[in-house]
LOTORKOL-434451 format. One record per residue (C-alpha): residue in one letter; x, y, z. Coordinates in steps of 0.5 Angstrom, whole numbers, plus 500, padded with zeros to 3 digits. Example, Ala and Ser with C-alpha at 12.3 -4.5 7.8 and 13.67 -1.06 7.14 Angstrom:
BEGIN
A525491516/S527498514/
END
This chain:
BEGIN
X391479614/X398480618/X393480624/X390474628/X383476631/X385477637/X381479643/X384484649/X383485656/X376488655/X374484650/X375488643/X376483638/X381487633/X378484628/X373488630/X376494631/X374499623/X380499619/X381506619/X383505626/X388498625/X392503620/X392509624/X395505629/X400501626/X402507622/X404510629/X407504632/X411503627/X413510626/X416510633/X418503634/X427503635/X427498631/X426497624/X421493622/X419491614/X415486611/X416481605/X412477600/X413469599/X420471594/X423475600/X422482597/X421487601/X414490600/X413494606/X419498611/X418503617/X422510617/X428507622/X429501617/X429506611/X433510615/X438505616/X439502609/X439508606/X433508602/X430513603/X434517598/X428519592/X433516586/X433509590/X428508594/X421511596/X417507601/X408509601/X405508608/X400502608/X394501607/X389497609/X386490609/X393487608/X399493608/X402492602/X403498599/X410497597/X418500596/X418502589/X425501586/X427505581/X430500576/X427499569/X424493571/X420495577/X421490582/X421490589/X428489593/X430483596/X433482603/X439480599/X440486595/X440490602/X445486606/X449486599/X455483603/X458477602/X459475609/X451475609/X450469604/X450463608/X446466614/X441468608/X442462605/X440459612/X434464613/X430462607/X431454609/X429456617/X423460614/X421455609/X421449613/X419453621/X416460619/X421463623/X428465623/X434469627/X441471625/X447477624/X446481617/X452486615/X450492613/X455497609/X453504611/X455510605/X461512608/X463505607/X463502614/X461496617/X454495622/X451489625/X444488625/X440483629/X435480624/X428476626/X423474621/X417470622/X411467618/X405472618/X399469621/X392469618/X386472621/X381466624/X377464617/X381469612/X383465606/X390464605/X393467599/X398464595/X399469591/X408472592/X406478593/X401477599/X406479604/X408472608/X412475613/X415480618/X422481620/X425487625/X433489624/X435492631/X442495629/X447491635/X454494633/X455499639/X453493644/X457487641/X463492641/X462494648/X461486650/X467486646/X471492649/X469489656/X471482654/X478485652/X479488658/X479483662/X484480659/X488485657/X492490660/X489497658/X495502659/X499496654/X495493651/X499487653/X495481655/X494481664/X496476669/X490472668/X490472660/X498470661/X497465665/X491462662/X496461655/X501459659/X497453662/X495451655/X501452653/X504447657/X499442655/X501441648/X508442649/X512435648/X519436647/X524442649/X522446655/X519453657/X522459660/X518464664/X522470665/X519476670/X523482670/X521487675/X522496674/X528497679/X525504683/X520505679/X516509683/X520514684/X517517677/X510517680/X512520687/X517525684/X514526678/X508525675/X503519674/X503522667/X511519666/X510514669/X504511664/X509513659/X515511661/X511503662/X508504655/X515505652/X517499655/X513494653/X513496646/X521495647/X519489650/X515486645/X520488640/X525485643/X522477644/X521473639/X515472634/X513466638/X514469644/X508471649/X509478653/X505481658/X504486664/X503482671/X504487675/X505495676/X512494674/X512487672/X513485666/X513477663/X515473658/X514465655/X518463651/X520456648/X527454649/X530447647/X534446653/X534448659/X541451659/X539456655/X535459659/X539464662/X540467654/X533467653/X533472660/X538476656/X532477650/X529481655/X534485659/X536488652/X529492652/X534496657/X540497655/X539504652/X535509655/X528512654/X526518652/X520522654/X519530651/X526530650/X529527657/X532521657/X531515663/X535509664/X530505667/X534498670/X529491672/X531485676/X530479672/X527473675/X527466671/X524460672/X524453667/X518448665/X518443667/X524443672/X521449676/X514448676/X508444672/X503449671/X503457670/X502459678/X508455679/X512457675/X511465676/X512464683/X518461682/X520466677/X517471682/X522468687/X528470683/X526476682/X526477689/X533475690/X536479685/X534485688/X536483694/X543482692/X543489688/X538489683/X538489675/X541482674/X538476672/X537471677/X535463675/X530460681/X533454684/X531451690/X534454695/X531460694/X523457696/X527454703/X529461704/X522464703/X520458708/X525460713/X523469712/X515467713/X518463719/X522470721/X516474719/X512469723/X517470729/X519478728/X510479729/X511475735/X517479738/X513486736/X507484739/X511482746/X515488745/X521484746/X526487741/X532492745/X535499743/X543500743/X546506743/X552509739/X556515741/X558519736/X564523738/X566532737/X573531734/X575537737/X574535744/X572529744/X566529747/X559525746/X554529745/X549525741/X548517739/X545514735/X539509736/X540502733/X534496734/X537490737/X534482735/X535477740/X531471738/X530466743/X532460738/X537464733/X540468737/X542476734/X539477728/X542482724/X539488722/X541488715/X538481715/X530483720/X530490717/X529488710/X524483711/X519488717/X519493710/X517488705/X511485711/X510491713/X512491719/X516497719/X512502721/X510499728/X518497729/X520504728/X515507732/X517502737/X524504736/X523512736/X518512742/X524507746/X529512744/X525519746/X524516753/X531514753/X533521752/X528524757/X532520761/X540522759/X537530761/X544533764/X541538769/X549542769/X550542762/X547540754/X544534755/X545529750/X542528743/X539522740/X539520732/X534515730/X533512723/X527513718/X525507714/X522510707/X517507708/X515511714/X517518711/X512517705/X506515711/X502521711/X501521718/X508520720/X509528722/X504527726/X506521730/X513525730/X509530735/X505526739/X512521741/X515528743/X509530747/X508524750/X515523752/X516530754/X523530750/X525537747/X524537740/X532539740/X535533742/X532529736/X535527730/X531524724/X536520721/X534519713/X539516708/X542519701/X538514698/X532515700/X532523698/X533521691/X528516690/X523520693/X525528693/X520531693/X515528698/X521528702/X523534702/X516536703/X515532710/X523534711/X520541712/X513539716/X519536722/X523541720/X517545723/X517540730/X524543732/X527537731/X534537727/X535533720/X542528718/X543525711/X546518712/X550513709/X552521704/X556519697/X552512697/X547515691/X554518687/X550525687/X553532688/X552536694/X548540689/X541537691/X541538698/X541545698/X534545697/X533542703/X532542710/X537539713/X542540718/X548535719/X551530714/X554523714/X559522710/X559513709/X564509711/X566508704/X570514703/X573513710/X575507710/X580510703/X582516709/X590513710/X591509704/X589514698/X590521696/X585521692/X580519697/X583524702/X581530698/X574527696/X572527704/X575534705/X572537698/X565533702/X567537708/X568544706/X562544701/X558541707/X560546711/X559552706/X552550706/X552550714/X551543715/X554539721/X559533718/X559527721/X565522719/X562515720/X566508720/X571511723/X576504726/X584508726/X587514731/X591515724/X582517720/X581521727/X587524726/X586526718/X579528721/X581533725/X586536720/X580536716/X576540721/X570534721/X565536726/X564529729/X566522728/X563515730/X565508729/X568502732/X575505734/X570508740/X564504741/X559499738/X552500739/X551498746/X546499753/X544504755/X547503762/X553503758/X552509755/X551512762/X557509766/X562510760/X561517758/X554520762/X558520769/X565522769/X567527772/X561529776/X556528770/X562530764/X560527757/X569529756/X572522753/X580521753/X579520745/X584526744/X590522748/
END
């Protein structure tokens, strides 16, 4: 019998339960059991199957396989086999393929030697596909007292195939993922830096070159554009990359636009060729429906075991490069060296004490006139932020600027510096004549800030100070890296009555063309363009074309690093409307602003420049 006499919480023995009753149930457990369940006689053929093991074998095809319910006492009916010697099928003949042997081969010793066995079986389906099935067999038991039966067909055993193919395929697809990168398919950070550890620990002679190359302005594709493009755009580059490097090379994706690669070198001197592998991936441009896009990285690379022992150390050091390329004007290669880790010590140092010079609010606001050509007369300035630190003295704001952008300390300096300047410029209100302007500069990272326009609004309200008399100074720069969410908080000021200036213009080496699509109302042509005024034709006729077009548009031009009388001159020929630079002032004090240009002639803002 397959059943021991078993008694149930009630105390019905199943011994006793009628046959007719013991079939009835088996049939339908059976019948709706998820698995497949079969019965095998001691030679392991199969005597008995379940519809789902039927199913899933493909054996209930009449010209194969047809498969009798059981009857009992001892359920043998069997699946008849349409062979011309009419045996029955073994589990061999069922899991046909050949990685099923050992595990078969295993079974029947497990069996023999245990009465119980699980394992793996490979199933081919008839449309030629591979599923795994968990199969579990054990030694039927005999009823109390029963005799046992040594005949091969009394079925000795019972097994339950369960198809595991989707489960060990999404286990698989999970275990994957946490290792890769999805977009890509590159390994992921921490798959890279695993391989890179293990790498380090079986490389004897010879060195290591980790190589990190970041996108240079890459998210003006997800902002400006779509995140679509981006993806695109990121997966066009890592098949370049990979492309690229060598068959023992190992590629990655560390970051958002970081990509890094492994690669041995034999010398450390080479290091700075095996960059150049990398920096060939973008050499030509990508095309995406026919567009092109020349994507450009900063190159960072560290060396093992020179620069670091281990994989975080390495990358952090190759990070370190990377950083300093882009510092010093991007798409480059940069080779770590120790300077760059004391200089990352003295910008936390910086970091550290800028914080502090935030929180105590010790940071100053100086102002720069910008003078009307025509007359000569101040009519706005320019508000630039001043850092005098107790121990280093003044620090440049090219030097601090950076670095609250990349902490994140910007967004509290600018508001700092815009709250300042409005309360300065309620304070210069001429009461018998225009009061005076104030331009202040916007960090991108500050235009991109959904409530910007919002703290914009609140400053003035709480200041008091007329929308008219502020300018949002925003750079070129910052225009075409961020278009369309610029011109979208653009109009949103716009709509404040606050006027709008494109600073550092002719920077971005773009035409005017763009700029009639946004909301602006003065220009600042660069002091590079300026500073070519005297000595060259050529630079002569680019500042006049900028002025003429600029005024076509109707934008106020302004002429910025203006140092001689003889560019003041030209400017004037020219028509500029305004100038600014050191031939006037430099930044200075609100006190000096108020005693040079605010109190002459009774209140007068009229200088002697045209003299």
């Amino acid at each position: 019998m397959l059943y021991n006499d078993s008694t149930d919480e009630a105390g019905n023995s199943w011994g006793m339960t009628p046959a007719i009753d013991r079939l009835a149930l088996s049939r339908t457990l059976l019948s709706i059991t998820r698995d497949g369940v079969f019965f095998m006689d001691s030679c392991f053929r199969i005597r008995y199957a379940n519809p789902v093991f039927v199913k899933a074998l493909n054996m209930n095809r009449q010209e194969h396989w047809a498969c009798v319910d059981p009857t009992p006492p001892e359920l043998s009916s069997p699946i008849k086999e349409a062979g011309s010697d009419g045996s029955h099928p073994g589990l061999h003949e069922i899991y046909t393929d050949v990685r099923n042997r050992a595990n078969l081969a295993n079974a029947q010793v497990a069996l023999a030697a245990a009465g119980f066995w699980n394992g793996d079986l490979i199933r081919i389906t008839p449309n030629g596909d591979s599923r795994v099935d968990e199969v579990t067999i054990a030694l039927a038991r005999q009823a109390s007292g029963a005799m046992s039966n040594a005949s091969d067909t009394a079925l000795r055993y019972v097994g339950v195939a369960r198809d595991v193919s989707d489960e060990r395929a999404a286990h698989e697809r999970l275990a994957w993922t946490r290792n890769h990168d999805e977009l890509t398919g590159l390994p992921n950070r921490a798959l890279f830096t695993l391989a890179t550890d293990q790498i380090i620990a079986r490389t004897g002679e010879g060195s290591l070159a980790l190589i990190v190359a970041d996108l240079d302005d890459f998210k003006q594709y997800n902002t400006s554009r779509s995140h679509e493009l981006g993806d695109r755009l990121l997966q066009e580059t890592a098949r370049r990359i990979s492309a690229t490097v060598r068959a023992g090379d190992m590629s990655a994706r560390t970051a958002g636009d970081e990509f890094s690669v492994l690669m041995p070198i034999r010398a450390a001197s080479e290091a700075r060729e095996a960059a150049q592998r990398v920096a060939a991936a973008f050499s030509q441009a990508i095309q995406v429906d026919g567009e092109c896009f020349a994507l450009k990285a900063s190159i960072g690379v560290a060396v093992w075991p020179a620069d670091g022992n281990d994989a975080s150390s390495l990358l952090a050091a190759a990070d370190l490069a990377m950083q300093a390329c882009k510092e010093k004007g991007r798409d480059g290669i940069m080779l770590y060296e120790e300077g760059l880790t004391l200089d990352r010590i003295g910008r936390r140092a910086m970091e550290k004490d800028l914080r502090s010079a935030l929180d105590g609010n010790l940071l100053s606001v100086s102002y720069q006139p910008v003078v009307r050509v025509d007359s000569g007369a101040v009519e706005s300035v320019e508000a630039l932020v001043r850092w005098c630190d107790p121990e280093r003295g003044d620090i440049a704001p090219d030097r601090f600027i950076p670095l609250a952008e990349e902490t994140g300390l910007i967004m509290r300096l600018g508001e700092q510096v815009m709250l300042s300047a409005c309360q300065q410029g309620l304070h210069w209100a001429c009461p018998t004549g225009p009061s005076i302007k104030v331009a202040v500069n916007v960090s991108p990272i500050q235009l991109e800030h959904p409530g910007f326009t919002d703290f914009i609004a609140r400053t003035l309200e709480l200041t008091a100070l007329p929308p008219e008399r502020l300018v949002i100074e925003i750079t070129e720069s910052t225009l075409l890296e961020h278009m369309e969410d610029a011109a979208a908080t653009l109009t949103s000021l716009k709509l404040l009555g606050v006027s709008i200036s494109v600073d550092d213009f002719g920077t971005g080496y773009s035409s005017l063309a763009y700029l009639k699509n946004l909301p602006l109302d003065i220009l600042k042509i660069d002091r590079e363009f300026i500073k070519d005024l005297e000595g060259s034709e050529a630079g002569r006729d680019i500042v006049a074309g900028i002025i003429n077009l600029a005024h076509r548009m109707g934008l106020s031009v302004v002429a910025e690093g203006v140092e001689t009388a003889g560019q003041f001159g030209i400017l004037r020929e020219l028509k500029c409307d305004h100038a600014q630079g050191f031939l006037f002032s430099r930044a200075i004090s609100p006190q000096e602003i108020e005693s040079r240009y605010l109190a002459l002639s009774g209140g007068s803002r009229l200088s002697a420049f045209l003299n």
